[in-house]
C-alpha positions in Angstrom: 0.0 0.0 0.0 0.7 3.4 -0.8 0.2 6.5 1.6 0.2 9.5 0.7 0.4 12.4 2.8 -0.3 15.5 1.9 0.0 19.1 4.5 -3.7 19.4 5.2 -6.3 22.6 5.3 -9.1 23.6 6.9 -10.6 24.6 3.4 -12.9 22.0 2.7 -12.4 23.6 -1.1 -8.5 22.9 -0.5 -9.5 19.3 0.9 -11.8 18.4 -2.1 -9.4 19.3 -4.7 -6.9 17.1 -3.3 -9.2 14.2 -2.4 -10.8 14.1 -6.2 -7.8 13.2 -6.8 -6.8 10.4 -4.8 -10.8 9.1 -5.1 -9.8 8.6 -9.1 -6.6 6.9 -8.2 -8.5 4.2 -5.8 -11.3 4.1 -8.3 -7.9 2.9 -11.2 -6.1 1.2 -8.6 -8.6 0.2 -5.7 -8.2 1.6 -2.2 -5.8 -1.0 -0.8 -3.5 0.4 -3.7 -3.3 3.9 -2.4 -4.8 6.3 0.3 -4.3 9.9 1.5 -3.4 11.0 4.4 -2.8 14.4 6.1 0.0 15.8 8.0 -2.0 18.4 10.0 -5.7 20.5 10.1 -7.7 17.6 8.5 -8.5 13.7 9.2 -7.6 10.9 8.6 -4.1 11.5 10.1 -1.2 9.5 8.7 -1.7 7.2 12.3 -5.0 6.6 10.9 -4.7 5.8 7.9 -1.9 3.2 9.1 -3.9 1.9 12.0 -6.5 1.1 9.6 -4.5 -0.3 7.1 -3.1 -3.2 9.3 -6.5 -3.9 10.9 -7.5 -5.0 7.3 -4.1 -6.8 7.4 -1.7 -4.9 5.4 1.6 -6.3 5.8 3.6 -3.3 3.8 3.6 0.1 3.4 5.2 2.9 1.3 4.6 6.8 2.9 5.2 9.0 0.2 5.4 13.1 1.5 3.5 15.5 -1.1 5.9 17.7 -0.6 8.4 19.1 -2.5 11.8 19.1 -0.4 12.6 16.9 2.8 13.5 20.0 4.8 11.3 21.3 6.6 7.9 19.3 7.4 9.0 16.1 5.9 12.3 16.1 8.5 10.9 17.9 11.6 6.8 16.3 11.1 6.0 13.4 9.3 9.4 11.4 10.0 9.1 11.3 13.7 5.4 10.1 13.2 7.0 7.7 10.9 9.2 6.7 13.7 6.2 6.8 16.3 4.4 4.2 13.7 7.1 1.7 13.3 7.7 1.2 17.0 4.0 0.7 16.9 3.3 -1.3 14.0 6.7 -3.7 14.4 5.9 -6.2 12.7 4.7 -3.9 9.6 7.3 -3.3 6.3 7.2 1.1 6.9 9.1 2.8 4.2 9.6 6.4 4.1 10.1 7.8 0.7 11.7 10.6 -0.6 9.3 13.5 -1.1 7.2 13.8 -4.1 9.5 16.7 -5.3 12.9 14.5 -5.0 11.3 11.9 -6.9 12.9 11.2 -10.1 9.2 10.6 -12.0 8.3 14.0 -10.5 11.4 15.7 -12.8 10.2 13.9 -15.5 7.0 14.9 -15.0 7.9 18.9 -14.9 10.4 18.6 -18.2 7.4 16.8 -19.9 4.8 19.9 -18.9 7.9 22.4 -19.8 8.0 20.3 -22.9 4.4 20.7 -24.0 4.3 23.9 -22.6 6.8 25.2 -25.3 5.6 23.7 -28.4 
């Protein structure tokens, strides 16, 4: 399973935007695949999203920041949660990806748009 956690709002306009697209993803992939969670100022919370995952008996998961640097909120926010989660969830596979912005699809991604963006 992959989490994804994004910074969170209390803008429910903010909120939907980002949940539209994750709803899509689940409705490609199924929502086992992939879920979204928030770091702060909405639910589900990345504990949540984890708790629930293992309940339902997942044995793996991936965290992926939607961020675009680890300094700052990935380092000092969501990897001590990480941590917390681990020591909680032992006998759970917990991997901590690089941000969404260090991710070498995500340069691709921005050279493609630069790409079209030109012609």
């Amino acid at each position: 399973m992959l989490i994804a956690v994004a910074h969170g709002s209390r803008n429910p306009a903010w909120r939907a935007s980002v949940e539209q697209q994750f709803e899509a993803l689940q409705a490609d992939m199924g929502a086992e695949s992939i879920r979204l969670a928030y770091m702060e100022l909405s639910p589900p919370t990345l504990l949540d999203v984890v708790r629930e995952a293992v309940q339902h008996g997942t044995k793996r998961i991936r965290i992926l920041p939607l961020f675009l640097a680890a300094d700052g909120h990935v380092d000092r926010d969501i990897r001590p949660v990480v941590d917390q989660i681990r020591e909680a969830f032992d006998s759970v596979d917990i991997e901590l990806l690089a941000p969404l912005g260090q991710q070498p699809l995500f340069r691709e991604l921005l050279r493609t748009i630069a790409t079209e963006e030109t012609q």
